[in-house]
N, C-alpha and C positions, 0 to 999 in steps of 0.2 A: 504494500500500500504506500504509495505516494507522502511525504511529509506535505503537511500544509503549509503554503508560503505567506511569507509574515511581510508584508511590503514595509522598509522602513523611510522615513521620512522623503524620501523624494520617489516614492511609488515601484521601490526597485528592492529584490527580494537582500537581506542581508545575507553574512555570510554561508556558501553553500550548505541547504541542507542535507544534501547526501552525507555532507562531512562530518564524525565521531564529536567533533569538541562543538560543533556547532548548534549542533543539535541539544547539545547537555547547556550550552549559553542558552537558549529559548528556552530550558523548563526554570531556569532562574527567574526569580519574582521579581528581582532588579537591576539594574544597569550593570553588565557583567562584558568587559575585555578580557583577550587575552593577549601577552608581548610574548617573542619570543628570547633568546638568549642576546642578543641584542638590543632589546626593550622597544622593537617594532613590532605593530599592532597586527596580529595575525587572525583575529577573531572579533567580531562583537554584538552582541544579540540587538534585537529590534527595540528592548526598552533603552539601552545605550545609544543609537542612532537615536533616538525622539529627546534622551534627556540633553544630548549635547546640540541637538538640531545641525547636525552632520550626517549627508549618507551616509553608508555603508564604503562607497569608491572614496571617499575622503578621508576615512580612517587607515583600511587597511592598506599594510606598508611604511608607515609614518612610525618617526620614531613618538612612541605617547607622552617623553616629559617634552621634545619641543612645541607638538600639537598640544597641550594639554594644560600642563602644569601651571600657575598662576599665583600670584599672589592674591590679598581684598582687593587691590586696587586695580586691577588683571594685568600686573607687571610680569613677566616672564620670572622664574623664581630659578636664582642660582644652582648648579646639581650640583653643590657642594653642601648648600641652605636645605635639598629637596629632600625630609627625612623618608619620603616613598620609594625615593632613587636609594637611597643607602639602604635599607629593606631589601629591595631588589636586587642589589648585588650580593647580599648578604645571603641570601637566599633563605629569609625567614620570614614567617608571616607576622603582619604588624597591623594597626589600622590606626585611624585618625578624625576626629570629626571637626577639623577647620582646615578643613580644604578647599582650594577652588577650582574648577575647572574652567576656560575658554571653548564657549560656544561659536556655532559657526556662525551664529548674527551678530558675532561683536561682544554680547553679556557673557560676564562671568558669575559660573554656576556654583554659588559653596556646597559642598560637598561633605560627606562624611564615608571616609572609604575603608576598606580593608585589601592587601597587598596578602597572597598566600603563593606559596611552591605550588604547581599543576600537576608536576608528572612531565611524562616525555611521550609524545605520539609523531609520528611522520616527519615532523617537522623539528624533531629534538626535546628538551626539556623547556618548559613554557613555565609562564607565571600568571596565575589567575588575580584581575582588579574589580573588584564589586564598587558600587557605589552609588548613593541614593540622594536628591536633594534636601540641602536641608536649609531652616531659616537660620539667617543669621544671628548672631547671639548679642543683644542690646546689649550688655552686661562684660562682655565680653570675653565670660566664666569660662572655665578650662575643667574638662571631666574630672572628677575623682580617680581612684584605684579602679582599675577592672573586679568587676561583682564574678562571683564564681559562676554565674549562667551567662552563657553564650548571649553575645547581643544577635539582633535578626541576621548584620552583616556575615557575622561568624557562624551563624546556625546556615546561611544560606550556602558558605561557603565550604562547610562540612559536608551539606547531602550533596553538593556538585562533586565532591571530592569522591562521597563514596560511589556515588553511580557511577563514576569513571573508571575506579580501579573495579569495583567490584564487577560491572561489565564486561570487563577487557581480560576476564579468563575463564578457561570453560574448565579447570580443575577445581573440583570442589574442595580440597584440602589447602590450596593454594587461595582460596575465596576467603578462606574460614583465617589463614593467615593477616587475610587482609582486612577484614570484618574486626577481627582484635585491636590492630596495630593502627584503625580510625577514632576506636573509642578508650581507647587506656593508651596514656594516659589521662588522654586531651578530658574524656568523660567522667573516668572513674579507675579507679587501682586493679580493678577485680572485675574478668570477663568470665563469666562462663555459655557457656554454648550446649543446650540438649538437642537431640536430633531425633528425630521417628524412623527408623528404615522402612524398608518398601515391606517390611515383614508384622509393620506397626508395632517392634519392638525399639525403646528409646534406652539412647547411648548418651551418657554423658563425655561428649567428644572434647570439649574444651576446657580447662580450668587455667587459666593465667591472670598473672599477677605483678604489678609493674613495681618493682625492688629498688629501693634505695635512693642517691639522688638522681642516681641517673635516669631512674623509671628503668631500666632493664627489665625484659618482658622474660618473666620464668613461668613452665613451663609446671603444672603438678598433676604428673602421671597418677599421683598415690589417688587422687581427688575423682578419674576420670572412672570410667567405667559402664557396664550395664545396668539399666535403672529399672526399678519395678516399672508395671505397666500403669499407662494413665487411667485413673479413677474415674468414673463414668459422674458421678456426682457430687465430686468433692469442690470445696470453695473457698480452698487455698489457693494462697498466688499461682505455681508454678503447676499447679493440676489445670486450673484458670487456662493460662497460655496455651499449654500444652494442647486442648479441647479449642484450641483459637479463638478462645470466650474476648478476653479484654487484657491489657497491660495494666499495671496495679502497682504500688510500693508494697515494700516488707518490710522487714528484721528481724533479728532474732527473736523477739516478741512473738513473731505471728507463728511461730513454731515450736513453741515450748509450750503449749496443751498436749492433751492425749493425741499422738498421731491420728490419721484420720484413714491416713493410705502407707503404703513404701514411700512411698515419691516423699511426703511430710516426714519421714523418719531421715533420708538421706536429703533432703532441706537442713534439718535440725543440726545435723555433721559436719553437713559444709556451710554452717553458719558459726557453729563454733570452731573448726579448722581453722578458717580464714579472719577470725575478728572481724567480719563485718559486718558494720551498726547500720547502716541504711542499701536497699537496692532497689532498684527499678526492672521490673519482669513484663518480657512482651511477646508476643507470639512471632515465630518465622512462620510468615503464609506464602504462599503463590496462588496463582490464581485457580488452581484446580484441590491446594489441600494445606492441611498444616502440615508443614516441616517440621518446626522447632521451635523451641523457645532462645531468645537472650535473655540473661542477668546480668545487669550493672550493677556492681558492689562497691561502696566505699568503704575503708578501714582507716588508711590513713587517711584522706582526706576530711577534713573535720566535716563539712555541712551537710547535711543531710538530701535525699533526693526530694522534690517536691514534686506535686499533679503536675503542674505545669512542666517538668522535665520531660513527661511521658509523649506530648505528642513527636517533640523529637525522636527519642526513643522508637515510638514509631514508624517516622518515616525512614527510619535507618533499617532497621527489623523489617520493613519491608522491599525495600529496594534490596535487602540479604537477600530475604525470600526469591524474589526476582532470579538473582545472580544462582541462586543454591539450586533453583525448579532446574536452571537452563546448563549445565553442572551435570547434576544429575541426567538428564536426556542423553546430552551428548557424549558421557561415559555408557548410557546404556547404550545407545549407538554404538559406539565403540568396541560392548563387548559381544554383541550381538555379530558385527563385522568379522572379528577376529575370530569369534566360535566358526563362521560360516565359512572363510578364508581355511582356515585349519583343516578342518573335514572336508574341501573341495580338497587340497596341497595333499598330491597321492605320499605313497610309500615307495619308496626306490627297488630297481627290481636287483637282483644279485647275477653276479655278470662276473662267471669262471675268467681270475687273471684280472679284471678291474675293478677298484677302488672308488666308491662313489659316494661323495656326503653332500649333503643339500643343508641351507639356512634361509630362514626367512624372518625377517625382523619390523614388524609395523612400525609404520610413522606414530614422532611421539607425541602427534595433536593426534585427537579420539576423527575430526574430520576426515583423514588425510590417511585411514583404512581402504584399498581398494584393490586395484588391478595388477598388480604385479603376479607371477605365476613360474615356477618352472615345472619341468614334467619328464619321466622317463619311463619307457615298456620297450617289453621284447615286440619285436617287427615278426611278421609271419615266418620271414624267410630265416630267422635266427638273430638278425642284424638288432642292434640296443639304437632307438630312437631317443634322441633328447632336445630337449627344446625349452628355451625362457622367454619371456614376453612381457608387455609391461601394454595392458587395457586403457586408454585416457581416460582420468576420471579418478575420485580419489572418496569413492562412495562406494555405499551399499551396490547400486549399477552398477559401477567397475566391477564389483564381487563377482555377479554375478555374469558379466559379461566376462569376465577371464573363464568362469566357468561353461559357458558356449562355447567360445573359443576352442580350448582346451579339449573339452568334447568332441569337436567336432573334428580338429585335428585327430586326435587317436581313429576315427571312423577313419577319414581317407588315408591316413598311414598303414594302420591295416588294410583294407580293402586292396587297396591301388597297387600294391608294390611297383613305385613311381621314383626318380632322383628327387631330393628335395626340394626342389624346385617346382617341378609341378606340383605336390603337394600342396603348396603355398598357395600356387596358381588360385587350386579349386577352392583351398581357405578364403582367399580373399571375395573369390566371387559371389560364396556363401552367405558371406560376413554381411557386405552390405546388401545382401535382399532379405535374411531368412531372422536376423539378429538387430539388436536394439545398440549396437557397439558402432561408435560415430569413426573411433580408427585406434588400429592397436600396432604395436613393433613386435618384432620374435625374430629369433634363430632356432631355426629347424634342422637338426642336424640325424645324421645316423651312423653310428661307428660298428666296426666292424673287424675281423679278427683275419689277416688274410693267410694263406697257404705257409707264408713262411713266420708265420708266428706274429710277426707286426700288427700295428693296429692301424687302421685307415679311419680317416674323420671325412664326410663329405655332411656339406652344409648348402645352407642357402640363408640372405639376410633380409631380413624387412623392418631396413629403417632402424634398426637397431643398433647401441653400443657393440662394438667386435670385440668376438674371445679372444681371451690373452693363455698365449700356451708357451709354458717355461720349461725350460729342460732341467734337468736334473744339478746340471751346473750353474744354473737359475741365470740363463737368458731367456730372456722377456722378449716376447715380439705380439704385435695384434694383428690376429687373421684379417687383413682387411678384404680379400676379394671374397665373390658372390655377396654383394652388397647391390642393393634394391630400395624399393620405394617402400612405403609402410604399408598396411593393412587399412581397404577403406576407404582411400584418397580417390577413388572413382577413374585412376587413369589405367588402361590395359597396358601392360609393357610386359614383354618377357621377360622373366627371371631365370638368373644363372646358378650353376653350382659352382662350389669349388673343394678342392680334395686334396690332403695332407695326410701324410707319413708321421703319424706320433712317436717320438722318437722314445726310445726305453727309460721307465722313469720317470717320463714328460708328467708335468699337469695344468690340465686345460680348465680353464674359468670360464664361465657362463655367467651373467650379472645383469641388473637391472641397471635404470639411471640414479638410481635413488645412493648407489655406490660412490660414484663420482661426480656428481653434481652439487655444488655448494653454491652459494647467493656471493658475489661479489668474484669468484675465481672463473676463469674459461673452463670451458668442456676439455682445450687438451691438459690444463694444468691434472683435473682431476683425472685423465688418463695416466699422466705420468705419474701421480703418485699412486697410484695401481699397481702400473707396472714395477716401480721399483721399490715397493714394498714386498709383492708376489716374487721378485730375484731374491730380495732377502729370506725370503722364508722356504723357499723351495726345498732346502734341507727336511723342513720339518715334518712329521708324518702326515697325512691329509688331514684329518679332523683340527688339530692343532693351529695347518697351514690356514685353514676357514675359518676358524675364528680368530684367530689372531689380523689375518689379514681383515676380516669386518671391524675389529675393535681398532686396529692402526688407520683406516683407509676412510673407514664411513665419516663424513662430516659432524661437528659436533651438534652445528647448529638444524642438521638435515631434516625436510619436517616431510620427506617421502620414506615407504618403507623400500625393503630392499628387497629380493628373492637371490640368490645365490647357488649354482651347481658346480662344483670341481669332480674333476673325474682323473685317475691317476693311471696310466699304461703301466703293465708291469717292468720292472726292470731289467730282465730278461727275458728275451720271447721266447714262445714255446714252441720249437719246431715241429712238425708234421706231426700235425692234428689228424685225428682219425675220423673216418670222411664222416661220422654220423653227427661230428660239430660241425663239419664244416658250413659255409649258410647257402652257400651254392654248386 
């Protein structure tokens, strides 16, 4: 669905809404820029264009304290004098309520702002600017001390903060990191986190605690654990949430009666564990169920929580929720893929005199489970067929489109006894009439055992990274002929074979791209580190050689999975084979 566009002050949409930061500036309730590491204006929502009476094209790119900064009198304010600019480079969050800003009619706007750290998105690490008109102060009074509750600037600039990080990752343990590290210490000393599984049994996943003056976030495993089941009609705080009833204060007051449930008995525990005198308890929802509950504990902190703290509370407990629903899905995803991926990825056949181990390693985002594949069977005639391939697509479809594929090759392999080449032929012609697969790469090969003991490799390529086959003295070279078009591309061309002499010893690698492909290096960098990694390890027995070689070679940052085949020629060939092996 479409975001709605927000016309700002000259009838022209503000910063793009496709864009992550921009979108998070629109749910802000007021005037909200962003600068980037240079303190140019890379972002600014529709109540900022109206407060300053500046498009949108007039902010962004500008640095914000020469466009901006002012003194009462709208003098240009020194960036020695500008305590927003020293903030900024400090990279801490500050605020201010006599400020001005320079409108685009000339007036200047007093202000009362807040300066915070954003995060880092596409464009680096940003710095988020709120800020709201205010009347000038006859008086000319200067604020007291900061009150222990967030003013609106700061409450606003908290839930922008969480729905940004909490968005921006689809692990739920990595969410749950970051749900803590918003609200302790800035909140309260003391986070705890319960959770429901999908089994409607609840876990106490979280207990942390922010130590010392540092606030050091420690961690107490002793605290965690599995919690009795929620109480269908109890009217305790954390029975309450739990049942996605309402958010409520406590103490240890509210749990030193007769229990009522389990849940009230490990309340009472971790009320005396922790020393804490006041919390605030809220339900994790999504929109289809409750998750969980948060508890805000304070011990050290003297004041107590009050009503008024909970609607925040909520909106942070909710936007969890959010992050936690979406978490959860796309690890289900995930394991779903991987279950399906696994029981397609056959078993290797045993092949008298060759050595063959296979790996497959998923991408370590939950999305980016799909089409990789490799595959090996005995061929009618005797001859061992093998073949890798990588499906476009990085989904449940790619799953299952490796698995057509894959299928269908084994049909015309068998059937046909054909060079691999026409086999490919008929694959492709298949592919795009009969299957839902837009275009796949593969090496189809077939080895074989000849008269005088040797082994023979004939292949064909489509489009695909070339095997790399190392001798025993670990020269490294890659097959490049019989190299072809992909699978799919809708063009008829003849495809070639080509055929090699595996030399005793030798081991040949089969591989996806997900091996050598890294974000910022060329295709051949990550060929060559391939190849001479596979020289160095050729000593090593096979098993050892493939994993070793996947833990030295694969990218750190790689977000594809990989499939992997080596197959090893024996070291000595076996002369004259007795004709009921032979395959022809």
């Amino acid at each position: 669905m479409a975001e709605p566009e927000h016309p700002d002050t000259d009838g022209e949409r503000s910063p793009a809404a496709t864009d992550g930061p921009a979108r998070v500036l629109e749910m802000i309730g007021t005037g909200a820029y962003l600068v980037d590491e240079r303190g140019r204006i890379v972002g600014a929502n529709t109540r900022a264009t109206e407060l300053l009476a500046r498009p949108a094209r007039d902010l962004l790119g500008r640095d914000a304290h020469d466009l901006l900064h002012r003194d009462a009198h709208g003098h240009p304010v020194p960036r020695t004098r500008c305590s927003m600019r020293h903030a900024f480079h400090a990279g801490r969050t500050a605020q201010a309520d006599d400020g001005h800003f320079a409108r685009g009619d000339g007036s200047v706007l007093p202000v009362s702002w807040l300066i915070t750290p954003y995060g880092a998105d596409d464009r680096g690490p940003c710095t988020l600017v709120l800020f709201h008109a205010r009347r000038p102060s006859a008086t000319g009074s200067r604020p007291g001390p900061a009150a222990t509750r967030l003013t609106e600037l700061e409450r606003l600039a908290m839930l922008a903060e969480t729905t940004t990080r909490l968005t921006s990752t689809l692990d739920v343990d990595e969410a749950l990191r970051r749900l803590v590290a918003l609200v302790v210490p800035r909140l309260a000393d003391w986070a705890v986190i319960d959770l429901i599984s999908e089994r409607d049994e609840v876990w106490r996943t979280v207990v942390v605690q922010a130590e010392g003056d540092t606030n050091t976030l420690v961690e107490h495993e002793e605290l965690q654990g599995p919690m009795p089941p929620v109480p269908e009609e109890s009217s305790m705080p954390l029975s309450r949430a739990l049942r996605g009833v309402a958010s409520t204060l406590a103490g240890p007051q509210t749990y030193q009666g007769p229990p009522d449930s389990g849940i009230a008995v490990e309340q009472r525990r971790l009320f005396d564990a922790t020393g804490i005198h006041s919390a605030a308890i809220a339900p994790i929802r999504s929109t289809r169920e409750v998750l969980g509950a948060l508890t805000l504990g304070r011990a050290e902190q003297p004041d107590d929580f009050a009503t008024a703290d909970l609607p925040l509370l909520e909106d942070i407990a909710r936007r969890a929720g959010l992050a936690l629903d979406n978490a959860r899905l796309y690890q289900r995803q995930r394991k779903v893929a991987e279950t399906m991926q696994n029981h397609l990825l056959p078993q290797m056949p045993r092949v008298a005199g060759l050595q063959m181990t296979v790996r497959y390693l998923p991408a370590p985002d939950a999305s980016q489970v799909g089409g990789d594949w490799y595959d090996a069977f005995t061929l009618r005639d005797g001859a061992t067929a093998l073949a890798v391939g990588d499906v476009v697509g990085h989904d449940l479809e790619a799953a299952a489109g490796m698995a057509q594929v894959r299928n269908m090759l084994r049909a015309y392999a068998w059937s046909q006894q054909e060079p691999p080449s026409r086999i490919v032929e008929r694959l492709d012609e298949a592919v795009m009439h009969i299957t839902d697969v837009t275009m796949a790469t593969m090496i189809f090969a077939r080895v074989e055992e000849a008269d005088d003991g040797h082994w023979t490799l004939w292949w064909t390529n489509a489009g695909h990274p070339p095997p790399l086959l190392i001798t025993q003295d670990g020269l490294a070279d890659y097959l490049t002929d019989g190299h072809g078009i992909l699978l799919g591309a809708g063009v008829r061309s003849s495809r070639s074979d080509a055929t090699v002499t595996l030399p005793p010893g030798s081991t040949l690698v089969l591989y996806t791209d997900g091996l050598i492909e890294e974000p910022g290096r060329t295709l051949d960098e990550g060929l060559d580190r391939l190849r001479r990694h596979a020289a160095a390890l050729a000593h090593r027995p096979l098993a050892a050689f493939t994993d070793q070689l996947l833990r030295r070679v694969r990218p750190v940052d790689n977000d594809d999975d990989v499939a992997l085949l080596a197959l090893r020629a024996p070291s000595r060939p076996r002369p004259g084979r007795p004709d009921h092996e032979r395959a022809r």
